[in-house]
N, C-alpha and C positions, 0 to 999 in steps of 0.2 A: 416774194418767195416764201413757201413753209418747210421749212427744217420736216422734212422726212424720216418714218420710223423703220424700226430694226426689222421689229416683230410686235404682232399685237397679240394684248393679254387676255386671259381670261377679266371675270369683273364680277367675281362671289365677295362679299361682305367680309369684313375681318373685327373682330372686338377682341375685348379681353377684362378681366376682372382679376384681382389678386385676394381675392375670397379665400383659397382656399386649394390644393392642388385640383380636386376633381373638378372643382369649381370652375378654375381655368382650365381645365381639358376641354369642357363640354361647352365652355363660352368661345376661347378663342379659334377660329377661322383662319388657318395660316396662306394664304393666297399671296396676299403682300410678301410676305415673307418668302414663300418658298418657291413660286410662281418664278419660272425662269425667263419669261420671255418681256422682252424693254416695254417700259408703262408707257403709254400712246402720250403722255403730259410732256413726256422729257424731251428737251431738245436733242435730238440724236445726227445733224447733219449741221455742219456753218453755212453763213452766208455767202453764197458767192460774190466774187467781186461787181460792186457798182458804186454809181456817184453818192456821195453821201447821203443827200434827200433822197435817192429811192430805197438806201438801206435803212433809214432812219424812220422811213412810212413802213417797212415790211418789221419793223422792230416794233412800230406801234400797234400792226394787225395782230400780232403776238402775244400783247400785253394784256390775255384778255383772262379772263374766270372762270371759263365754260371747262366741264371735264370732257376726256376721251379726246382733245386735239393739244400738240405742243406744245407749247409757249415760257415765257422767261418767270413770268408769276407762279407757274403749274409748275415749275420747275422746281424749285424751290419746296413747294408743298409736299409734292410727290416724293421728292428723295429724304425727307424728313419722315416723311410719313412709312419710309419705306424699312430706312434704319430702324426707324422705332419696333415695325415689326420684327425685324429681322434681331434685333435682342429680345424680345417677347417672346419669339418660335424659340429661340434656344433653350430660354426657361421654362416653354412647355415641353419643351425634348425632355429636358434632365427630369421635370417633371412623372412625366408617362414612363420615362426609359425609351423613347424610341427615340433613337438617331435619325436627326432630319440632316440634310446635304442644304448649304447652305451656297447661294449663287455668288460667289466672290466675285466673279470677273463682270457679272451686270452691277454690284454694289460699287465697285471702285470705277467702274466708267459712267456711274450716277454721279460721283463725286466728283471725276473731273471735268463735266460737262458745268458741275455748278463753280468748278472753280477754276476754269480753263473758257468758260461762254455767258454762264448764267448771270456771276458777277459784274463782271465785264460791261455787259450788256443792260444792266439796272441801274450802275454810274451813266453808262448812255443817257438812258432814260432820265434820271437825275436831272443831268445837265437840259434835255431838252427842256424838262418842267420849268426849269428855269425861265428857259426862251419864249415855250409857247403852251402853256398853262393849261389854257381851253382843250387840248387834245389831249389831257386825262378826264373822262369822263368819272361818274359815278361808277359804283361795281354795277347797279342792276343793268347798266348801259353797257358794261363791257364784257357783253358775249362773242363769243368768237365769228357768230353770224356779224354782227354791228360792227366790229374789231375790223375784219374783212374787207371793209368798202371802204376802208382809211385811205386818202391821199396826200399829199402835199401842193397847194396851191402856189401859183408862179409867187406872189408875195407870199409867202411862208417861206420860200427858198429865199427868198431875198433877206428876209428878216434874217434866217440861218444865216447867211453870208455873211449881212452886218457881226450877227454874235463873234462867227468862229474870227474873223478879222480884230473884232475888237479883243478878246480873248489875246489871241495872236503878239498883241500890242502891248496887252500886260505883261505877256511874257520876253517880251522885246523879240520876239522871233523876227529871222530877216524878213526883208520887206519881199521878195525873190520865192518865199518858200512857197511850194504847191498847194497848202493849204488855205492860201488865202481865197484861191480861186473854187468855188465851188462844185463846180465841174469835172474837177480833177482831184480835191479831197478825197479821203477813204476813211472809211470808220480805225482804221487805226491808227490813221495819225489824229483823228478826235478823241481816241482815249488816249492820246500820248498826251493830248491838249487838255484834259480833265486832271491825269495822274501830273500833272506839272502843274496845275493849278491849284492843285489840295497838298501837292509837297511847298509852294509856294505859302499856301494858307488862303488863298482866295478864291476856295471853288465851296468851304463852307460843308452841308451834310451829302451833299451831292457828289463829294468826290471819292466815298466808300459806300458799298455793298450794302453793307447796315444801315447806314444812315439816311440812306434812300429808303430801304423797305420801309422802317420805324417810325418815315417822316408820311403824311398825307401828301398825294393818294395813292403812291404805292403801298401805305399802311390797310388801309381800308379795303384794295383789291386783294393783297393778303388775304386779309382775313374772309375774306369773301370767296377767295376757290379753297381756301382750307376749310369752308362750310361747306363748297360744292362736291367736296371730293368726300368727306368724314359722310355725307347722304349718302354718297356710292359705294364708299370702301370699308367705311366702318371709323370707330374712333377710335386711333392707339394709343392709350396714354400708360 
C-alpha cells in the first residue's frame, strides 16, 4: 500500500542567506514556507490492517530517497526542511514588513505524522535491520522505482516468525499470545514487541527514533533524500 496525499504542491526552489536584510529578501523563495498544500514526501494516510510481512514489505517500498512520492525517510526531511523555512519566512516578513499567514494546521499535522507514524515506523525498520540486513540497500539503490518491487519471500517470513517468537521468549510473553503466529501478528503488537524490548534494555539503538536514523543505513538514506530534496527545494539553513 502507499500512504496517499492530501494535496499536491507547487515545487519553486527556496534559499536564504543572512547577508543582510535586502540580501535575504531578494535570496529567500518562501514556497516551503508559505505554500499551503501537504508536501507529496509526507506520509499523510496509515496502513491498513494486514499480516505482518505484508505491512513490513509495504514499510520497506517506502523507505526510499527519491523526492515527490511518501515515505518514512522523506518524512522526516521534509518536515525539517519545512520548519526551517517556516522560521526563515517569518524573519523575512519582519524583515520587508510584510505580513506572511503562516499554515499552522499543515505544520502541526507535519508533526504529528512524524510523531504519531514516522517514528514508529523507523523503530519498525530498526528492528527489521536487525533480522534481515540485505534489504537495506545502498541510497543510490533505494529509489522509489527499486523500493517498489520489494517483497518478502516464504523464508523471510519464516525467519520473521523465528525473530518475533524469539523476541517473545525474552520477554517471557505467554506462549498462547497472537503474536507468535505470524499470520495473525499486526505491526502493533510488533512495536509493543520493540518498546518492551528497549524498556527492557535489549533491543539496543533500534528501539528509538534517533538511534535508528544516526545508525547505518538509515543514516546514510537520510542523508541521501536530504541531498535529493535540498536539489529541488533549495537549502534552508
Amino acid at each position: 500500500m502507499e500512504p496517499a496525499l492530501d494535496v499536491i504542491r507547487g515545487s519553486a526552489p527556496v534559499g536564504a542567506t543572512t547577508a543582510g536584510a535586502a540580501s535575504a529578501a531578494n535570496v529567500f523563495k518562501p514556497p516551503l514556507g508559505s505554500d499551503k498544500s501537504f508536501p507529496p514526501e509526507m506520509m499523510s494516510q496509515r496502513f491498513r490492517t494486514e499480516p505482518l510481512a505484508q505491512q513490513l514489505s509495504s514499510f520497506v517500498k517506502i523507505r526510499h530517497v527519491s523526492v515527490g512520492y511518501p515515505g518514512i525517510v522523506g518524512s522526516f526531511v521534509r518536515a525539517d526542511l519545512d520548519e526551517k523555512s517556516l522560521v526563515l519566512l517569518k524573519d523575512v516578513a519582519s524583515i520587508e514588513g510584510v505580513v506572511r499567514a503562516v499554515n499552522a494546521t499543515k505544520t502541526e499535522k507535519m508533526r504529528g505524522i512524524i510523531k504519531d507514524q514516522a517514528k514508529k515506523y523507523v523503530k519498525k525498520m530498526g528492528w527489521l535491520h536487525g533480522i534481515k540486513p540485505e534489504a537495506f540497500e545502498q541510497p543510490v539503490e533505494a529509489t522509489y522505482e527499486c523500493r517498489h518491487l520489494f517483497f518478502l519471500s516464504d523464508d523471510d517470513c519464516a525467519l520473521l516468525s523465528s525473530a518475533v517468537k524469539g523476541d517473545a521468549d525474552e520477554l517471557n510473553w505467554a506462549a498462547n499470545y497472537s503474536i507468535r503466529v505470524l499470520t495473525a501478528v499486526r505491526i502493533n503488537q510488533l512495536h509493543n514487541l520493540v518498546q518492551s524490548k528497549g524498556k527492557r534494555g535489549g533491543g539496543g539503538v533500534g528501539t528509538t527514533a534517533a538511534g535508528v536514523l544516526a545508525s547505518s543505513p538509515l543514516k546514510e538514506l537520510h542523508a541521501a533524500a536530504r541531498e535529493n530534496m535540498e536539489e529541488k527545494y533549495g537549502r534552508v539553513d
